[in-house]
N, CA, C and O atoms as a GROMACS GRO file, in nm:
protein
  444
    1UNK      N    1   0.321  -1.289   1.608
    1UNK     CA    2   0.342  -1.310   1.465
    1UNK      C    3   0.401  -1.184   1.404
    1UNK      O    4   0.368  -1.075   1.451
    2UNK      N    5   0.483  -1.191   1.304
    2UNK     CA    6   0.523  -1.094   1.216
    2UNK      C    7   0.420  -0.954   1.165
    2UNK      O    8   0.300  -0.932   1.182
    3UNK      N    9   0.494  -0.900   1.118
    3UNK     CA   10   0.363  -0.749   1.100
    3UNK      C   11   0.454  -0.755   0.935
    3UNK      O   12   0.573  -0.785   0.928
    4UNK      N   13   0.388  -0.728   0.840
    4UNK     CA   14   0.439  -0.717   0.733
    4UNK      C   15   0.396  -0.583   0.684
    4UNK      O   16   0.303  -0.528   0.742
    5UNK      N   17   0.471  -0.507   0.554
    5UNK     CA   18   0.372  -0.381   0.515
    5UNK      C   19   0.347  -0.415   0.365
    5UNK      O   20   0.431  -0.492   0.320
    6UNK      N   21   0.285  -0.389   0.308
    6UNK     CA   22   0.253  -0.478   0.134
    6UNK      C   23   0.263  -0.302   0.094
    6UNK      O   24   0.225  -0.222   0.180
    7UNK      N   25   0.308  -0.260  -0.016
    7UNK     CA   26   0.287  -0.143  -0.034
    7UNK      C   27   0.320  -0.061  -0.182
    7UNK      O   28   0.373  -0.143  -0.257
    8UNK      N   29   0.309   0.043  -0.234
    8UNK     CA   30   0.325   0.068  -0.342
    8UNK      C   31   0.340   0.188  -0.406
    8UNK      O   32   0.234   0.250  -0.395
    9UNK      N   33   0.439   0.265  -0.482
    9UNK     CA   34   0.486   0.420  -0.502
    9UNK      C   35   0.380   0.424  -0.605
    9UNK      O   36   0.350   0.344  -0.693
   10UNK      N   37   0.323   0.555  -0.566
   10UNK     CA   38   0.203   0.590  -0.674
   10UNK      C   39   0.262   0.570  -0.812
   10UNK      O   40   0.202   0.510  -0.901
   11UNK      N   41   0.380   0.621  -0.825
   11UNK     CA   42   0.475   0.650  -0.990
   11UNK      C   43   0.456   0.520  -1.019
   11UNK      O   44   0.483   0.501  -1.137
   12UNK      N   45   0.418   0.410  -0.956
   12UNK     CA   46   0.416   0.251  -1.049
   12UNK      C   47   0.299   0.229  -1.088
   12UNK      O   48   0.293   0.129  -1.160
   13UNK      N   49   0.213   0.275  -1.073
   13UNK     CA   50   0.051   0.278  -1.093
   13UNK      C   51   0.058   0.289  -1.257
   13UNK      O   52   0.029   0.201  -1.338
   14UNK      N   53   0.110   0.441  -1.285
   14UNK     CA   54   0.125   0.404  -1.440
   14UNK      C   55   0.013   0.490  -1.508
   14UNK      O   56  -0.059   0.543  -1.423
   15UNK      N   57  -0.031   0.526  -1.669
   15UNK     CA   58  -0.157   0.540  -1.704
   15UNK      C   59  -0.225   0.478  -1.728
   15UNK      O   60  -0.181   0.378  -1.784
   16UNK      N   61  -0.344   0.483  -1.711
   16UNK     CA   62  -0.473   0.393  -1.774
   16UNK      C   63  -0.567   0.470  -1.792
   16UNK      O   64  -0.570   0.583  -1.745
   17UNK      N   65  -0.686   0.404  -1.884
   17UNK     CA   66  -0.813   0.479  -1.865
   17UNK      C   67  -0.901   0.481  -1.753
   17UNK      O   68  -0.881   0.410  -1.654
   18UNK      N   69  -0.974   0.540  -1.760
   18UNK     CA   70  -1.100   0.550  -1.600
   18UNK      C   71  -1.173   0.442  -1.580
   18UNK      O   72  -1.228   0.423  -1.471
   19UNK      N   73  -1.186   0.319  -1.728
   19UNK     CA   74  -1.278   0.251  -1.694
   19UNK      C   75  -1.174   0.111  -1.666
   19UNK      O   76  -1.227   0.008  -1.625
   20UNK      N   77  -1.081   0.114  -1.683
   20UNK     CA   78  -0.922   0.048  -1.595
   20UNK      C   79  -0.924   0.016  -1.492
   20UNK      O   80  -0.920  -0.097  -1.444
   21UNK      N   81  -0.938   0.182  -1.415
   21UNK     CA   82  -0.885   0.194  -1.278
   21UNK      C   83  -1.059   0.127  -1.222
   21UNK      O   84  -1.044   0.042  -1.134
   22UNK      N   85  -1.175   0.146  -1.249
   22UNK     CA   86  -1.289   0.136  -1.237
   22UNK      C   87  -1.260  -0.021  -1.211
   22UNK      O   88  -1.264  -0.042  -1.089
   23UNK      N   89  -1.233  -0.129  -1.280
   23UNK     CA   90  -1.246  -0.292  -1.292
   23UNK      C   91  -1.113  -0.292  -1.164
   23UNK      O   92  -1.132  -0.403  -1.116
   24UNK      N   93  -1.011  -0.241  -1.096
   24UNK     CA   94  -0.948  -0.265  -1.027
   24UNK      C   95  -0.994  -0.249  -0.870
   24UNK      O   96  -0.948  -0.314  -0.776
   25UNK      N   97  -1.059  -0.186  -0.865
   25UNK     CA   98  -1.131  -0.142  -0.715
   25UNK      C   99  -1.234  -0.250  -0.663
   25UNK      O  100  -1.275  -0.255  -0.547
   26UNK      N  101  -1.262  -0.319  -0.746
   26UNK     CA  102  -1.385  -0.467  -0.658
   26UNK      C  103  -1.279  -0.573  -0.682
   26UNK      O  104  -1.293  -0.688  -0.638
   27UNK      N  105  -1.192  -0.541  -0.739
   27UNK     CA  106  -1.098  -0.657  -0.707
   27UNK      C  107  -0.965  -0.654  -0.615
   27UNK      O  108  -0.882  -0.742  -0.592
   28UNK      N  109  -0.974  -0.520  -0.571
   28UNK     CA  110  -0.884  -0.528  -0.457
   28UNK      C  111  -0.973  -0.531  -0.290
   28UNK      O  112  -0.940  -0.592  -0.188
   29UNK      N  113  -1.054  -0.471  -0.306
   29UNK     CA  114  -1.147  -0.498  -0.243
   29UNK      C  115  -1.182  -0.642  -0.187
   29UNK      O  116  -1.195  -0.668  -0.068
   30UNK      N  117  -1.193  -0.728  -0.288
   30UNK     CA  118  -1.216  -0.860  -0.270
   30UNK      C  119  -1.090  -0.946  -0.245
   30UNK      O  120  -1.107  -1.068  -0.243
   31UNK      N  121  -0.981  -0.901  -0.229
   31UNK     CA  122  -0.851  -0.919  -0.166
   31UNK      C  123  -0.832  -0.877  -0.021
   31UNK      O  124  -0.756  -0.937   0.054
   32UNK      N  125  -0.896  -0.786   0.010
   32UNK     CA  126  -0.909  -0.715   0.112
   32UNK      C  127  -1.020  -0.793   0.260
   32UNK      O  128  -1.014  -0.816   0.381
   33UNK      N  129  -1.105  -0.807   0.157
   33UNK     CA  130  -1.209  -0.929   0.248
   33UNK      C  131  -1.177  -1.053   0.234
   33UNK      O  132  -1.224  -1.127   0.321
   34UNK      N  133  -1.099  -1.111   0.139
   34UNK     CA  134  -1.010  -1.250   0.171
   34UNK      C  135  -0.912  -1.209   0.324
   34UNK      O  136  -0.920  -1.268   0.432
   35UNK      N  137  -0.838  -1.116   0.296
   35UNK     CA  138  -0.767  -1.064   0.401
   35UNK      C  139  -0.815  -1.104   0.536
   35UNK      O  140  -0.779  -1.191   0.615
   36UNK      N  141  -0.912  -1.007   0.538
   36UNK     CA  142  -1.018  -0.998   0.653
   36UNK      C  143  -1.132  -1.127   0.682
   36UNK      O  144  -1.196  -1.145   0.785
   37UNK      N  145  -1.132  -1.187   0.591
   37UNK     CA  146  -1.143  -1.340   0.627
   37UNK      C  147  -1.057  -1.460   0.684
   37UNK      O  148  -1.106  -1.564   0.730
   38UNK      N  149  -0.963  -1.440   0.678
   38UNK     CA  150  -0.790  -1.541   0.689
   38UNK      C  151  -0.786  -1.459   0.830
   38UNK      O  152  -0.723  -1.513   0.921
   39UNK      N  153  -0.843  -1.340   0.854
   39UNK     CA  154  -0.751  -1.283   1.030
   39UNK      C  155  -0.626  -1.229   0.977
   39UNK      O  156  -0.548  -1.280   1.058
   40UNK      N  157  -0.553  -1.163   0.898
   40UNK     CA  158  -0.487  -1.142   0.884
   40UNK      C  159  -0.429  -0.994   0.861
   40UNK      O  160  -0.320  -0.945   0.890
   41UNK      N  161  -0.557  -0.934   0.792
   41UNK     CA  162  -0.524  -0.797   0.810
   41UNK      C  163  -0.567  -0.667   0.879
   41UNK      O  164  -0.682  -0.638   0.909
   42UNK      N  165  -0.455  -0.592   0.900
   42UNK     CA  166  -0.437  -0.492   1.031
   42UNK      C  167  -0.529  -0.391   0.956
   42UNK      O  168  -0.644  -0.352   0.977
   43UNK      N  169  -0.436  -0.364   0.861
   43UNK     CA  170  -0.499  -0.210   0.802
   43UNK      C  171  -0.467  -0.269   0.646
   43UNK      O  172  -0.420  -0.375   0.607
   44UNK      N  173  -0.520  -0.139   0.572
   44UNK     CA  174  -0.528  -0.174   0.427
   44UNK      C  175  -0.599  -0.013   0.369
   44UNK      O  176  -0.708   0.030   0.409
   45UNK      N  177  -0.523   0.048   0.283
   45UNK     CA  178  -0.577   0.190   0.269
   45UNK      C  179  -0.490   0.273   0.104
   45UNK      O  180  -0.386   0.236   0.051
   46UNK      N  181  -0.542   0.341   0.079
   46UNK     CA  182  -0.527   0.422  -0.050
   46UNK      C  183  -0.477   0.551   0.029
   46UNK      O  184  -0.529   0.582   0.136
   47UNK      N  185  -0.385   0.619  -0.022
   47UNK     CA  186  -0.335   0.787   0.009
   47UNK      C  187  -0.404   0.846  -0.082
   47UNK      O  188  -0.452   0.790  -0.181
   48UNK      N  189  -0.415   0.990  -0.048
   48UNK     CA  190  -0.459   1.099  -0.082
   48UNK      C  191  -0.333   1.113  -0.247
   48UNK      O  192  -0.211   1.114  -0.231
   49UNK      N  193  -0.394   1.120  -0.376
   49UNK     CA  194  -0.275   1.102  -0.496
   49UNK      C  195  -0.254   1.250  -0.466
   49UNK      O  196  -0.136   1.258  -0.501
   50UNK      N  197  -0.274   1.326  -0.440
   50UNK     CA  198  -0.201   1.464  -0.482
   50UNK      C  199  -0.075   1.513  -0.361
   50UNK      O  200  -0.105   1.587  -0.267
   51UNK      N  201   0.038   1.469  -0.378
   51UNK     CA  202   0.137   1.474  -0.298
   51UNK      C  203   0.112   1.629  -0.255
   51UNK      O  204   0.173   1.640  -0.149
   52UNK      N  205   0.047   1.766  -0.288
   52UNK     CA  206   0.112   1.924  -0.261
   52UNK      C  207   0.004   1.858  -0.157
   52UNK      O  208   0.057   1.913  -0.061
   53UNK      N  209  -0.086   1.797  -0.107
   53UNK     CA  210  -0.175   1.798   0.034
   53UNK      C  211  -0.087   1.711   0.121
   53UNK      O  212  -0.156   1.662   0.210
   54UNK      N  213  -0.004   1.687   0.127
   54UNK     CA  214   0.089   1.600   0.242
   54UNK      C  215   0.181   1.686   0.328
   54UNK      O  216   0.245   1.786   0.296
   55UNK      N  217   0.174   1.634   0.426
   55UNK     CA  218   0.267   1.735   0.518
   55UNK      C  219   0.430   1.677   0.542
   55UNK      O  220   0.464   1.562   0.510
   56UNK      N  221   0.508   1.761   0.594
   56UNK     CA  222   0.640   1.699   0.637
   56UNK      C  223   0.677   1.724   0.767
   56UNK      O  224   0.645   1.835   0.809
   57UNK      N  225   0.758   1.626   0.868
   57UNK     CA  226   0.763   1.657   0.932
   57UNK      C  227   0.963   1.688   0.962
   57UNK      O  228   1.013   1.576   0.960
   58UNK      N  229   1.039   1.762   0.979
   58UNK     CA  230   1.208   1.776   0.978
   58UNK      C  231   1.226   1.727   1.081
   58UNK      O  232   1.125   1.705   1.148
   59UNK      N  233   1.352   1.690   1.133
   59UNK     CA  234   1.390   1.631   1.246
   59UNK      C  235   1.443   1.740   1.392
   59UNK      O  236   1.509   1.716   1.494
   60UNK      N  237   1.380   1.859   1.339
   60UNK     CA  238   1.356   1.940   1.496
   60UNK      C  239   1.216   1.911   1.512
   60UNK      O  240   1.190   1.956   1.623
   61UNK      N  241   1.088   1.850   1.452
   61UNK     CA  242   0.996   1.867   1.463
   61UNK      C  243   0.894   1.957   1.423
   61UNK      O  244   0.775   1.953   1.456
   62UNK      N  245   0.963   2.058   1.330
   62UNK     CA  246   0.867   2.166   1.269
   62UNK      C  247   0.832   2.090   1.174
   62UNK      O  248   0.901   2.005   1.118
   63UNK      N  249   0.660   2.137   1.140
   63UNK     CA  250   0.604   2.041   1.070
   63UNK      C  251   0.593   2.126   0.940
   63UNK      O  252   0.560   2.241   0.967
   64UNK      N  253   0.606   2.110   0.842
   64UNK     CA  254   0.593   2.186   0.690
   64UNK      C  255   0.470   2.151   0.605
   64UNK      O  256   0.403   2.051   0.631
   65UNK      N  257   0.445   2.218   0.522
   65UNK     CA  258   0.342   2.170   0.434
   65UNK      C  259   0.294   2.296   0.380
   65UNK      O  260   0.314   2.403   0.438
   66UNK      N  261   0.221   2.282   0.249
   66UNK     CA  262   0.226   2.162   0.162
   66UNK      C  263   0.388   2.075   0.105
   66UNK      O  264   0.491   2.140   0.084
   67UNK      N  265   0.382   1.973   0.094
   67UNK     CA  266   0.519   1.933   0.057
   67UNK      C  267   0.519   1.921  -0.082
   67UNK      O  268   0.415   1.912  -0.146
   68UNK      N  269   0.665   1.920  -0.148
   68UNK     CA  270   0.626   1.874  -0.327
   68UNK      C  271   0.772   1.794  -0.350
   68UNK      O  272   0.868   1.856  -0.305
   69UNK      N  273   0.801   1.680  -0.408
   69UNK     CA  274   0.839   1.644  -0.396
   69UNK      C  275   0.903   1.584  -0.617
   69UNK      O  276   0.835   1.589  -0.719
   70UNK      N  277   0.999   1.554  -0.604
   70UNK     CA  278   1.013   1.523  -0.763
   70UNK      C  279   1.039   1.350  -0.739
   70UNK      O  280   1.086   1.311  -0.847
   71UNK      N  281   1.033   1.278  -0.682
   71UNK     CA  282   1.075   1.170  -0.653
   71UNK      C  283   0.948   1.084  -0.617
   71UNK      O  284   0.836   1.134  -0.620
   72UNK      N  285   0.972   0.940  -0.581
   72UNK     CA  286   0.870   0.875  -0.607
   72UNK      C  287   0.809   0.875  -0.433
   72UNK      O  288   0.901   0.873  -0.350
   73UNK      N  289   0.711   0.876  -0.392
   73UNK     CA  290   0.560   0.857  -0.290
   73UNK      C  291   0.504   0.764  -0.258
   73UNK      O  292   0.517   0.681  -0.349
   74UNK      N  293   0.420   0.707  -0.144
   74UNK     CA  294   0.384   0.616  -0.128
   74UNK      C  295   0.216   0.651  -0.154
   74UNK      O  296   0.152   0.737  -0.093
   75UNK      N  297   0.165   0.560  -0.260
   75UNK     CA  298   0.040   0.564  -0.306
   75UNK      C  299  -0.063   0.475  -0.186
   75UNK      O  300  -0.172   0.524  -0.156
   76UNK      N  301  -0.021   0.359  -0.130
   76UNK     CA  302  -0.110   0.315  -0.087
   76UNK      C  303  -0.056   0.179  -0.016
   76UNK      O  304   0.009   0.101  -0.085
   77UNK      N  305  -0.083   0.147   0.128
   77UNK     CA  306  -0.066   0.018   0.180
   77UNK      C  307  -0.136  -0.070   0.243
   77UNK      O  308  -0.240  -0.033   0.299
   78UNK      N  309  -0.099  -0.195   0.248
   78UNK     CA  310  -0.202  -0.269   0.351
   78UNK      C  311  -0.045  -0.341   0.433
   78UNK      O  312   0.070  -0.361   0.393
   79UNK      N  313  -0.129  -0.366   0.586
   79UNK     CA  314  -0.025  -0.383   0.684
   79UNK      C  315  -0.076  -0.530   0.704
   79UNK      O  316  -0.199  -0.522   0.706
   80UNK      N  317  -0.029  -0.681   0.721
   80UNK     CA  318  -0.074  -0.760   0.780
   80UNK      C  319  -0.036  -0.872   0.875
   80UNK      O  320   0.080  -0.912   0.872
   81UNK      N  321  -0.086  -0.903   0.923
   81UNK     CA  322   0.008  -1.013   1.024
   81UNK      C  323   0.013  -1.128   1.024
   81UNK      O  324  -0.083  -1.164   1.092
   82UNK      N  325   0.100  -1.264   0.968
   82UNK     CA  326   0.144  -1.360   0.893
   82UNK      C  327   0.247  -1.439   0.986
   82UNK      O  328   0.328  -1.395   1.067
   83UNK      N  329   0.220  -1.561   0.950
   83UNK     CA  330   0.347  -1.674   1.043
   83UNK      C  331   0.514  -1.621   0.986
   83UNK      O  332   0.625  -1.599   1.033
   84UNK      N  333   0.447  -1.620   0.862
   84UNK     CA  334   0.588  -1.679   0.777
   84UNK      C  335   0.626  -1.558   0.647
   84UNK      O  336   0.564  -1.452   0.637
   85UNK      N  337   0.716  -1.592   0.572
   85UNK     CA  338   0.760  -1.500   0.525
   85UNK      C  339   0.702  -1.512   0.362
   85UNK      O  340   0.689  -1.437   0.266
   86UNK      N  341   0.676  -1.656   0.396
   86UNK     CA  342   0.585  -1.699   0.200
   86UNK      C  343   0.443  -1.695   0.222
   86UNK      O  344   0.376  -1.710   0.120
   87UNK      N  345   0.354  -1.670   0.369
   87UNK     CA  346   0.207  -1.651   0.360
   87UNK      C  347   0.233  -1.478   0.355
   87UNK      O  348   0.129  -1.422   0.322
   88UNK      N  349   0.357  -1.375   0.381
   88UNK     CA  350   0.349  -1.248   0.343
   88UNK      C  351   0.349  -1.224   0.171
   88UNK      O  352   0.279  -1.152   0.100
   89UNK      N  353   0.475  -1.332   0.137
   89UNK     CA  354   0.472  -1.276  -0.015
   89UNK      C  355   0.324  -1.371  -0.095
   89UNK      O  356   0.341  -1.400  -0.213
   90UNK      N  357   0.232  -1.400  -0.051
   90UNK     CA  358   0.162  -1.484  -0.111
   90UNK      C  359   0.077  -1.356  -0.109
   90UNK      O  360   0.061  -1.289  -0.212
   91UNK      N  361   0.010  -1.313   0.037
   91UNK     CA  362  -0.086  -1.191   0.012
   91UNK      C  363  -0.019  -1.044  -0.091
   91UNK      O  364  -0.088  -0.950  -0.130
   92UNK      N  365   0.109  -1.059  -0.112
   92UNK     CA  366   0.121  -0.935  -0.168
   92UNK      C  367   0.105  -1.005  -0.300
   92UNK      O  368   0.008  -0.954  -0.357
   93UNK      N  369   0.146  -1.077  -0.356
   93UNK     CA  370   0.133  -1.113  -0.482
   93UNK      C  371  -0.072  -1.102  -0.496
   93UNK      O  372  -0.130  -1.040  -0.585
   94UNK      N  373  -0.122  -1.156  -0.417
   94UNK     CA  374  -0.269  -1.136  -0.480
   94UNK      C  375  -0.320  -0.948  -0.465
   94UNK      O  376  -0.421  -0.898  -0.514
   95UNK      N  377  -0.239  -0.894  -0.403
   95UNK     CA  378  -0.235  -0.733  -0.406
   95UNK      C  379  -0.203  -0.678  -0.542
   95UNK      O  380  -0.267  -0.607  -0.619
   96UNK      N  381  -0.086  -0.732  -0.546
   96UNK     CA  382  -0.040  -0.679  -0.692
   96UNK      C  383  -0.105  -0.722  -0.835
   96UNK      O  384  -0.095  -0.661  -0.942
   97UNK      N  385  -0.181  -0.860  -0.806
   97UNK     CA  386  -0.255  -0.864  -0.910
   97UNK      C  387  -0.366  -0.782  -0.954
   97UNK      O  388  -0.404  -0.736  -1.062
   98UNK      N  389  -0.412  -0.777  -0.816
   98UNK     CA  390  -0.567  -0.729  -0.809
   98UNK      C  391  -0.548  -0.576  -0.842
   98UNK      O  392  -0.630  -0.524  -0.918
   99UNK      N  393  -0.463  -0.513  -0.799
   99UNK     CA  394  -0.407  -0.373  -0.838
   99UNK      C  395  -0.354  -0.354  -0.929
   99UNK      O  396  -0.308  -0.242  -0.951
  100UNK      N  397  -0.338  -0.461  -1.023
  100UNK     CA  398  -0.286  -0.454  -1.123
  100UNK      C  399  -0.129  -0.372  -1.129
  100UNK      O  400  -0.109  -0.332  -1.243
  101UNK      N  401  -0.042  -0.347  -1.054
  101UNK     CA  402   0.072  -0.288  -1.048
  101UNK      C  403   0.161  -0.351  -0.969
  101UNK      O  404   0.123  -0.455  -0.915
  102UNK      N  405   0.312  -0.299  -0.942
  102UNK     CA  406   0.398  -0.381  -0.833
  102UNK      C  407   0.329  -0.364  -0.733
  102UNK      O  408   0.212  -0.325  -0.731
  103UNK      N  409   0.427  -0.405  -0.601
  103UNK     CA  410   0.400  -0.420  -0.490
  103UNK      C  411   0.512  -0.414  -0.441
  103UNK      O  412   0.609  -0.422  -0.515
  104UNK      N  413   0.525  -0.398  -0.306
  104UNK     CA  414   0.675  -0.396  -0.225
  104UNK      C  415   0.608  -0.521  -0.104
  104UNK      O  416   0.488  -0.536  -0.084
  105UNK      N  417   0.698  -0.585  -0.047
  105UNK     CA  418   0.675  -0.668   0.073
  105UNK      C  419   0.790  -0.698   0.154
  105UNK      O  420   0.876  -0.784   0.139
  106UNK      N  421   0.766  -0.565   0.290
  106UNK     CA  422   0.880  -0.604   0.363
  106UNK      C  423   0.803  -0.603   0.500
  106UNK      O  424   0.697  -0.543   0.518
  107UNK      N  425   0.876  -0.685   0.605
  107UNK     CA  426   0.848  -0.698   0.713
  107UNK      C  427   0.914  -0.599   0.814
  107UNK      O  428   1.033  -0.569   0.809
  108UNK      N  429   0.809  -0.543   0.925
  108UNK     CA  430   0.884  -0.471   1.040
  108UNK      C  431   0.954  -0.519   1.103
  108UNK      O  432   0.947  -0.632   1.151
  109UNK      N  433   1.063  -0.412   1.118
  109UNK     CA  434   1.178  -0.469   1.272
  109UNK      C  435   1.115  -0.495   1.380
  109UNK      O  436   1.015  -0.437   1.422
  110UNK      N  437   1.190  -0.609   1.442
  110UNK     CA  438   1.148  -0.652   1.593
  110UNK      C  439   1.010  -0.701   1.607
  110UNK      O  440   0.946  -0.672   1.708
  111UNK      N  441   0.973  -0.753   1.537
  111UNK     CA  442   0.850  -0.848   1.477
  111UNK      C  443   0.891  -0.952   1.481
  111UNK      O  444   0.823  -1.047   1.443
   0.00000   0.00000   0.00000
């Protein structure tokens, strides 16, 4: 079956208050154990928000860090594995609700 990645640039998250972000976390959560109920998902995870703790790696292989970056980051993904291409955009759409923000949904090569 397909491997999909559901995913999302921190910069779309947006502001809110604390007690916002607070009502969004048992409801992604509970997306997460639908997930994990259906068999469907691989992984599913939040990044570290402060991009200066991320490392880089250049294409000789020297690894850099801290990195800083002015451009947009990946805040957070879940990976899952799906027949079809409308049971992928179906789980990202209940992602993006529950997270209250976009979502991206693309599938890996050679899947």
């Amino acid at each position: 079956m397909p491997k999909y990645i559901i995913y999302f640039n921190q910069q779309w998250v947006g502001d809110h208050s604390a007690e916002w972000f607070s009502e969004r976390g048992p409801l992604s959560r509970a997306v997460v154990a639908e997930m994990e109920e259906a068999g469907v998902v691989v992984f599913a995870g939040g990044l570290e928000e402060e991009i200066e703790l991320a490392f880089g790696a250049d294409d000789s292989g020297l690894v850099t860090g801290p990195i800083t970056t002015t451009g947009e980051f990946l805040g957070g993904l879940t990976i899952i594995n799906v027949a079809t291409d409308e049971e992928a955009k179906m789980w990202g759409a209940k992602v993006g609700q529950a997270c209250g923000w976009p979502q991206e949904i693309r599938r890996f090569k050679g899947n």
